[in-house]
C-alpha beads as a LAMMPS data file, in Angstrom:
LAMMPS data file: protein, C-alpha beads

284 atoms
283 bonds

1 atom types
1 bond types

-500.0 500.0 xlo xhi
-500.0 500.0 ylo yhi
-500.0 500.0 zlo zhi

Masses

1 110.0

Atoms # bond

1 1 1 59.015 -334.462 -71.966
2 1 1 62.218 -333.398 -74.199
3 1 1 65.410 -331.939 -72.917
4 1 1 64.122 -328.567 -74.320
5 1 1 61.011 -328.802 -72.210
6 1 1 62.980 -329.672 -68.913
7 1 1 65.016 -326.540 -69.287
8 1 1 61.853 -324.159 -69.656
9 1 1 60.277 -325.467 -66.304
10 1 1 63.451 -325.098 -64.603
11 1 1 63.679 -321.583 -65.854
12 1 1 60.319 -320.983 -65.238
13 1 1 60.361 -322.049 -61.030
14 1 1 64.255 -320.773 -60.591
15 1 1 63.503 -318.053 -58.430
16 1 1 60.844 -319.588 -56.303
17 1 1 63.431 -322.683 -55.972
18 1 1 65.980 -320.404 -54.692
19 1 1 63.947 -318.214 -52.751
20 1 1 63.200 -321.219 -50.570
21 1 1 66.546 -321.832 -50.631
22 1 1 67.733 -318.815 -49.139
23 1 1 64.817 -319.186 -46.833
24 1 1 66.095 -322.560 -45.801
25 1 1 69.981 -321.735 -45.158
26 1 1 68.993 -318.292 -43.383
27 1 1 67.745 -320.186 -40.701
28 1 1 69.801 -322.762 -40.153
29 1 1 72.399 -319.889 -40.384
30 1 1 70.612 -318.198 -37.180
31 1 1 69.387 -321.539 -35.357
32 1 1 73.600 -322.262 -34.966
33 1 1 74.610 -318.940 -33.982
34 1 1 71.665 -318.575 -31.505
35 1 1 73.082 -319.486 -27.664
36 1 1 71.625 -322.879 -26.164
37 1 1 71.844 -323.530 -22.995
38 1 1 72.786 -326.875 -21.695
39 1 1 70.506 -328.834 -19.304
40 1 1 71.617 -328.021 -15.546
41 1 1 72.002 -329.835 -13.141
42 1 1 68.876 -330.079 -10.697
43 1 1 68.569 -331.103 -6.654
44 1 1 68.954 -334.653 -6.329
45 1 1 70.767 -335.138 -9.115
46 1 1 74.218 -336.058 -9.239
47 1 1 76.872 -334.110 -11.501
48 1 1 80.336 -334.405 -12.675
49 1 1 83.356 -332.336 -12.448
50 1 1 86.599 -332.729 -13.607
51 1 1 89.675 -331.282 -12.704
52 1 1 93.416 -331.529 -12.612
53 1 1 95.134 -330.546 -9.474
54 1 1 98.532 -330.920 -8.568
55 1 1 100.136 -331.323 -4.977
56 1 1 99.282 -334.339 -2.328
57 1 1 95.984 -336.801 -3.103
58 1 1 93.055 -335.175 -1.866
59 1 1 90.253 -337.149 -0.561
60 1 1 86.202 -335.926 0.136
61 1 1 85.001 -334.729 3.566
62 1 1 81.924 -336.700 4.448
63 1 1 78.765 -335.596 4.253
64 1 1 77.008 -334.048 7.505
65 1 1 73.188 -332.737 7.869
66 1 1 73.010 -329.337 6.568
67 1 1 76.071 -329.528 4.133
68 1 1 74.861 -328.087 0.582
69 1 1 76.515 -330.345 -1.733
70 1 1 77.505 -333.950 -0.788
71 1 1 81.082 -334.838 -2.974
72 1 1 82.728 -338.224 -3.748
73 1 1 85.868 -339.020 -5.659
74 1 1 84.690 -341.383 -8.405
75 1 1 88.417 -341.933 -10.000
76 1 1 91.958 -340.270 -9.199
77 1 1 94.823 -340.720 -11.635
78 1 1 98.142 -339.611 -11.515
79 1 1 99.224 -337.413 -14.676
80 1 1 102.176 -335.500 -15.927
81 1 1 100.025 -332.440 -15.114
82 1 1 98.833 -333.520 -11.819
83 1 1 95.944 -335.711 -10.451
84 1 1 92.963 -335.822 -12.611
85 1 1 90.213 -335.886 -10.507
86 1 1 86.684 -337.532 -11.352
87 1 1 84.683 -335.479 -8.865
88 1 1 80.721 -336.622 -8.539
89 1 1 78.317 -334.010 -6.364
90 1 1 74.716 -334.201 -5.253
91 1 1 73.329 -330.540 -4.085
92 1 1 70.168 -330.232 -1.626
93 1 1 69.851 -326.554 -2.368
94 1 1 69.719 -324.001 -5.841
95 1 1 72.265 -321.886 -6.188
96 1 1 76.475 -321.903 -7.045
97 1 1 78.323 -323.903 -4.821
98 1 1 82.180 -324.064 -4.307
99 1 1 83.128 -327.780 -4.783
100 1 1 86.739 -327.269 -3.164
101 1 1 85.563 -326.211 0.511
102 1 1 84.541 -330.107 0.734
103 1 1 88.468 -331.346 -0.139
104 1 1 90.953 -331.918 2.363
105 1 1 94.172 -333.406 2.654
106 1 1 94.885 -337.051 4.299
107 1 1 95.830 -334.648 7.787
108 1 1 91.694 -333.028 7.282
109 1 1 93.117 -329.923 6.457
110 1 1 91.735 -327.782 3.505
111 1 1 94.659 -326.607 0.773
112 1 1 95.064 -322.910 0.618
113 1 1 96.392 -322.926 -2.678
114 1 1 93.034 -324.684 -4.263
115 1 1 91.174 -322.841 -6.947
116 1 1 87.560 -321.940 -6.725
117 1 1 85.415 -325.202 -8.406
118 1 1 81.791 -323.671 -8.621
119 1 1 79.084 -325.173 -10.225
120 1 1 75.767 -324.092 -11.271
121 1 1 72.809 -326.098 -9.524
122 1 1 69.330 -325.505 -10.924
123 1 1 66.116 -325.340 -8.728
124 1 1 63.424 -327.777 -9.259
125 1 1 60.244 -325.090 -9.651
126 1 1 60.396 -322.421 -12.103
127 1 1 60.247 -318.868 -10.623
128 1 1 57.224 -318.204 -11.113
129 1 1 55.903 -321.402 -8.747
130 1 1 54.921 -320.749 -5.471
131 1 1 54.756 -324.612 -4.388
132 1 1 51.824 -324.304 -2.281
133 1 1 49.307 -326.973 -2.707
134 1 1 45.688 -325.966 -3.371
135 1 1 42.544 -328.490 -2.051
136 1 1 39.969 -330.012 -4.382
137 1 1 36.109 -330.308 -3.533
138 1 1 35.403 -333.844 -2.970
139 1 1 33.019 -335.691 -5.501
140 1 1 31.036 -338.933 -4.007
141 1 1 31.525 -341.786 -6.005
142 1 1 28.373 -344.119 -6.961
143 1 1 29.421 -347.440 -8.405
144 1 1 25.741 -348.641 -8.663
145 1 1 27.052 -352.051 -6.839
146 1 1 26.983 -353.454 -3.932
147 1 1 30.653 -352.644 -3.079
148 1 1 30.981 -353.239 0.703
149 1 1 29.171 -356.136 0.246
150 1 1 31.551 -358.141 -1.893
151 1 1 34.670 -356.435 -0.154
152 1 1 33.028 -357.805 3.436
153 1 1 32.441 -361.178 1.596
154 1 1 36.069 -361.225 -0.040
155 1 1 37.770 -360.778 3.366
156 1 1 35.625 -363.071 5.094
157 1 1 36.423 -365.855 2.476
158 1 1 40.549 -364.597 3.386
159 1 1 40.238 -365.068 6.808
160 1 1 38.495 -368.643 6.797
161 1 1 41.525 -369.346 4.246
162 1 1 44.227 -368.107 6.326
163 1 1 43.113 -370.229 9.935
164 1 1 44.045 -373.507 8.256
165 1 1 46.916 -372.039 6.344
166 1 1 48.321 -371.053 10.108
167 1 1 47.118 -374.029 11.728
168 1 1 49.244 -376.071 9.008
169 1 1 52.274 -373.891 9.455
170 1 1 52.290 -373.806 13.229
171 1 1 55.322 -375.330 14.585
172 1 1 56.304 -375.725 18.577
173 1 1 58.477 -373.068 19.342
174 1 1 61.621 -374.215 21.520
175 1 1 62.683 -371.733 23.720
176 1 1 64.791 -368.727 22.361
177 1 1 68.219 -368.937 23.217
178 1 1 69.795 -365.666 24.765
179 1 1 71.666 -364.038 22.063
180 1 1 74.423 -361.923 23.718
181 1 1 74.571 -358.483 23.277
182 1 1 76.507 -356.809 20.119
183 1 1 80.239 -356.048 20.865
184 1 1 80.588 -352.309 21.845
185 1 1 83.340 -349.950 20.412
186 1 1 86.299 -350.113 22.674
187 1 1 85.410 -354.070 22.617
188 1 1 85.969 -353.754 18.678
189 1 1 88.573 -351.505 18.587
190 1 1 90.790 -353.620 21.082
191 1 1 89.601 -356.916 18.876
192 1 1 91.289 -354.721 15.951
193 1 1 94.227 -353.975 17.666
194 1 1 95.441 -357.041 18.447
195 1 1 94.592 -358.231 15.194
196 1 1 97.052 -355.882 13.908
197 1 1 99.783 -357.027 16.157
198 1 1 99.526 -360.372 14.938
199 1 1 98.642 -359.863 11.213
200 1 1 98.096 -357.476 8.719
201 1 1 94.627 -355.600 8.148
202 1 1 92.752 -356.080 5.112
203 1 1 91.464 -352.089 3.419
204 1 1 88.086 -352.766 5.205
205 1 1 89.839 -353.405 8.626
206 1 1 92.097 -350.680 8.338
207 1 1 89.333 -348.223 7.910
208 1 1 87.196 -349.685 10.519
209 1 1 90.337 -349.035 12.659
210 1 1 90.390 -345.700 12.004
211 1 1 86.424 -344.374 12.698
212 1 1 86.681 -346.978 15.939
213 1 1 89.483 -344.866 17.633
214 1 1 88.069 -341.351 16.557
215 1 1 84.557 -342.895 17.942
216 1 1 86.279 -343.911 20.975
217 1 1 88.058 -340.418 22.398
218 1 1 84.974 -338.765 21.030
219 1 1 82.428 -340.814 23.529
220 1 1 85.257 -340.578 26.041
221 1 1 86.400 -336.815 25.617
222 1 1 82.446 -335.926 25.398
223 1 1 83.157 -334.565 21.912
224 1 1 79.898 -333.752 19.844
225 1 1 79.324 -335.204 16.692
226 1 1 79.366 -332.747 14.019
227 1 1 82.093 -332.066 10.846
228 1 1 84.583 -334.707 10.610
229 1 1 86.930 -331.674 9.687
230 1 1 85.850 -329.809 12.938
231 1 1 86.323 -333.344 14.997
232 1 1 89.772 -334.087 14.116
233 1 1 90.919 -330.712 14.794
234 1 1 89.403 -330.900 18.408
235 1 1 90.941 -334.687 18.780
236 1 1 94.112 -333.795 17.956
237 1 1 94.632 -330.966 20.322
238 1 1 93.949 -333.283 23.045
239 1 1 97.223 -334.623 25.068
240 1 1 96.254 -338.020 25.169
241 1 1 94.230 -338.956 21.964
242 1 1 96.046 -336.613 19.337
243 1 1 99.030 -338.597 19.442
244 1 1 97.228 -341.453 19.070
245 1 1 94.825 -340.162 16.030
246 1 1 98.143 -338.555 14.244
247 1 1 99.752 -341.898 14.982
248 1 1 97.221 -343.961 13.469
249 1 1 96.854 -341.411 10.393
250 1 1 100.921 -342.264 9.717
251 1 1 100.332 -345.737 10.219
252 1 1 97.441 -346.235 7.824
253 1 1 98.303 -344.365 5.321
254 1 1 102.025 -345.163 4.848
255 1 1 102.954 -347.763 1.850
256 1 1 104.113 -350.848 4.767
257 1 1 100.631 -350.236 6.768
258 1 1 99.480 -353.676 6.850
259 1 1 102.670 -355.079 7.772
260 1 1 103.227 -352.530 11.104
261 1 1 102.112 -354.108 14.450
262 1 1 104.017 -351.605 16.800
263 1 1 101.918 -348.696 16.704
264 1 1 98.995 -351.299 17.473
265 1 1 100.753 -352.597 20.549
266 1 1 101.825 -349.095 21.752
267 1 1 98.386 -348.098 21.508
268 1 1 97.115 -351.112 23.374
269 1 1 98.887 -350.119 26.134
270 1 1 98.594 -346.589 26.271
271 1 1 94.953 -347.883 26.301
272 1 1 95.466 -350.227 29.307
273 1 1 94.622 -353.538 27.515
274 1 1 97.290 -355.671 27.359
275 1 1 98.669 -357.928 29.320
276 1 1 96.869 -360.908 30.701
277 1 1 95.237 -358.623 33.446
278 1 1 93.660 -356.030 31.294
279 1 1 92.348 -358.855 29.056
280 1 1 90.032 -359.652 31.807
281 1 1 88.294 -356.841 32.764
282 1 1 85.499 -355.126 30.525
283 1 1 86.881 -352.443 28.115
284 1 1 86.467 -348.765 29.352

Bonds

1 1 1 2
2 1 2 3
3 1 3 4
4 1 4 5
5 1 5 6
6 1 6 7
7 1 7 8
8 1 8 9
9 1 9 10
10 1 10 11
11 1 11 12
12 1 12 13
13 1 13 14
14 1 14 15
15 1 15 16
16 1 16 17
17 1 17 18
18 1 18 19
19 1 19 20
20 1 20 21
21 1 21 22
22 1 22 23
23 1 23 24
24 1 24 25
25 1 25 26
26 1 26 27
27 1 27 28
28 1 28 29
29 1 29 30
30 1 30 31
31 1 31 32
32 1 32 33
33 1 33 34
34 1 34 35
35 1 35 36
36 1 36 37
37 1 37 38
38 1 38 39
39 1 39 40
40 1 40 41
41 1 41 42
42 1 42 43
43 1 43 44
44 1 44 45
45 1 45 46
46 1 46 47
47 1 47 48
48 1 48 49
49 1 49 50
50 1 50 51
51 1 51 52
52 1 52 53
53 1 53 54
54 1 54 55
55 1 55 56
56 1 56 57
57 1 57 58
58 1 58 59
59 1 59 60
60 1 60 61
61 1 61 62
62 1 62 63
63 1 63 64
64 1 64 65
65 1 65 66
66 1 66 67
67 1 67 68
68 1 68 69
69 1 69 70
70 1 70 71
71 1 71 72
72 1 72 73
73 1 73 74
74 1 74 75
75 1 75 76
76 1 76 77
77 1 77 78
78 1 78 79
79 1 79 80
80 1 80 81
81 1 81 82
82 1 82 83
83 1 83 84
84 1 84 85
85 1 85 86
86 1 86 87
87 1 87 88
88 1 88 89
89 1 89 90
90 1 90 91
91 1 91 92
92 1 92 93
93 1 93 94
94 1 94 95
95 1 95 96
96 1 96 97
97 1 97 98
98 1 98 99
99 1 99 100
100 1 100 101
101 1 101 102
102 1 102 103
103 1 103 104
104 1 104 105
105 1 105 106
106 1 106 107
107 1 107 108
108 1 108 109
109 1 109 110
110 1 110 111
111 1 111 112
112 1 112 113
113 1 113 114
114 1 114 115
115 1 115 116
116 1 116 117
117 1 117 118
118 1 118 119
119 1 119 120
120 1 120 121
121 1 121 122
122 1 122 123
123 1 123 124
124 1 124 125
125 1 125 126
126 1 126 127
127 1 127 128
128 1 128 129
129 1 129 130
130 1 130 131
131 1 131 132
132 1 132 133
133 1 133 134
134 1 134 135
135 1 135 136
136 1 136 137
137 1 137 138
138 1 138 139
139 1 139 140
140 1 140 141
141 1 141 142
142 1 142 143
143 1 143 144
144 1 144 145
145 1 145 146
146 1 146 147
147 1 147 148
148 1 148 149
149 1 149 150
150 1 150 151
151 1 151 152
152 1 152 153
153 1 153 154
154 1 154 155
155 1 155 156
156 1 156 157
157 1 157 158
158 1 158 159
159 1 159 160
160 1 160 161
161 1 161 162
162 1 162 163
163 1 163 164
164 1 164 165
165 1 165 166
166 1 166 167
167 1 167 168
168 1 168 169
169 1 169 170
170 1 170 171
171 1 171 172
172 1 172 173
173 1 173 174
174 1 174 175
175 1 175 176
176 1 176 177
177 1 177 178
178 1 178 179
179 1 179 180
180 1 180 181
181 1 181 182
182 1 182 183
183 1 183 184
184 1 184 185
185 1 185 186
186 1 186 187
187 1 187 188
188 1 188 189
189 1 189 190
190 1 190 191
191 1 191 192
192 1 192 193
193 1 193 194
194 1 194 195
195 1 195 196
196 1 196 197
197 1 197 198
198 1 198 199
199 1 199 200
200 1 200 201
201 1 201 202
202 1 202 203
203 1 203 204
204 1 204 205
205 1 205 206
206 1 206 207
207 1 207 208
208 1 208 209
209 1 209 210
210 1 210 211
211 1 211 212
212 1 212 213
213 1 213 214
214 1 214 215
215 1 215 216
216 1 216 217
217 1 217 218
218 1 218 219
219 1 219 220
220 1 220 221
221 1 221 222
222 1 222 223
223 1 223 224
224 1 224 225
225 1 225 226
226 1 226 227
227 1 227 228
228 1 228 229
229 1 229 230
230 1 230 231
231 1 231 232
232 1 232 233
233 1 233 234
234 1 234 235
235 1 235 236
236 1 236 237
237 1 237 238
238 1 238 239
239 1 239 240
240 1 240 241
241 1 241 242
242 1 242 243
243 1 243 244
244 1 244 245
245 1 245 246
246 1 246 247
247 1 247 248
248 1 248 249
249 1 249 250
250 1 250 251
251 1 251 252
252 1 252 253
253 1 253 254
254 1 254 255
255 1 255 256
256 1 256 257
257 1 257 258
258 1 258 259
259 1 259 260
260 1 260 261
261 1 261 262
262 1 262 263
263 1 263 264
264 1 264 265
265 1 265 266
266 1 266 267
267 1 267 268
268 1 268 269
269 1 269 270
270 1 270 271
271 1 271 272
272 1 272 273
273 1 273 274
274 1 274 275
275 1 275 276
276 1 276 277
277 1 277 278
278 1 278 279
279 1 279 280
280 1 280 281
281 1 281 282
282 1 282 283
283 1 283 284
């Protein structure tokens, strides 16, 4: 096929060829201006949200039964901006949910000044779905074999396996030493204590330190477990403990933590155990 040839068939199929074309850029056209929607986030599922705030470090309030989203800070870096918070969520419910009512301060207080964080959460049935579960008939099941037969034989055979198989691994058993009883919170608190007045606590021990005394004047106040927020508020109105929570707060969270053994030994005796005598008596 010549040169002259090639042009004719090109003439001849130029308007189907750009027909299809046109047919072919029209819809891409309209398949990029059409909205998508992106995938949402479902229950049990754990999203992201970033955010840049500025003012003191904020830190997550614990999750409690009944809360709607459970938040953790993944990551926290300091910026010209502000912090940059890496914010991680898990909902148990559909619906929009504010993510700031579960940030506080290092006091537990929630910022006025934060804006509203609200994010999307998608339920796991469509509309439409009732969820209720509907019965089937039962159908009998013939094998043609003599099923309880072999399964009777098989677990026969097991058994007459498994008495020498014990009777090998038998062993005399000496008699079980009394293990004493776990160590119960004031006994751990007052361990941590005068850790602290001798060394410095370790992250772990310094947080330990921390939910030990707010367990403590709850058992001892008769405070109910409930929000953490909710908790401190009612421990720190108290006489006695909220000037040991507040004091504890300062201590832990200042730069020289670690290093501070006072507060631990004014707390000790506040406490009534120091001193030789109080060391040998049972903690209250």
């Amino acid at each position: 096929m010549d040169r002259s040839q090639l042009l004719s068939a090109a003439a001849r199929y130029r308007t189907p060829i750009v027909l299809v074309l046109g047919v072919v850029v029209v819809a891409v056209l309209v398949w990029r201006l059409l909205p998508t929607r992106e995938p949402g986030v479902t229950i049990g599922m754990e999203g992201s949200y970033r955010v840049v705030l500025r003012g003191d470090r904020l830190e997550a309030v614990p999750y409690t039964h009944g809360d709607a989203l459970a938040v953790r800070i993944a990551s926290a870096v300091e910026t010209k901006q502000g912090t940059r918070y890496d914010l991680r969520y898990m909902a148990y419910g559909p619906g929009e949910h504010d993510i700031a009512r579960y940030l506080v301060d290092r006091q537990g207080r929630r910022p006025s000044d934060l804006p509203e964080m609200v994010v999307s959460i998608d339920a796991l049935l469509a509309d439409d779905e009732s969820g209720e579960l509907f019965g089937s008939p039962e159908s009998p099941v013939d094998l043609n074999s003599n099923y309880y037969g072999m399964m009777a034989l098989l677990w026969g055979l097991w058994v007459v396996l498994l008495i020498p198989l014990l009777a090998y691994g038998r062993k005399p058993r000496a008699a079980a030493e009394r293990r004493p009883p776990p160590p119960s919170v004031p006994q751990r608190l007052r361990a941590l204590l005068e850790t602290a007045q001798r060394r410095s606590l370790d992250a772990e021990q310094q947080a330990d330190l921390e939910k030990l005394l707010l367990h403590y004047w709850s058992k001892r106040l008769d405070v109910p477990a409930g929000n953490l927020v909710d908790t401190l508020e009612r421990l720190r109105q108290h006489p006695t403990a909220g000037p040991q929570v507040r004091r504890v707060e300062r201590w832990l969270h200042a730069r020289d933590a670690a290093s501070d053994g006072g507060v631990a030994h004014e707390i000790l005796n506040e406490l009534g155990w120091s001193g030789d005598a109080a060391r040998g008596r049972p903690a209250a």
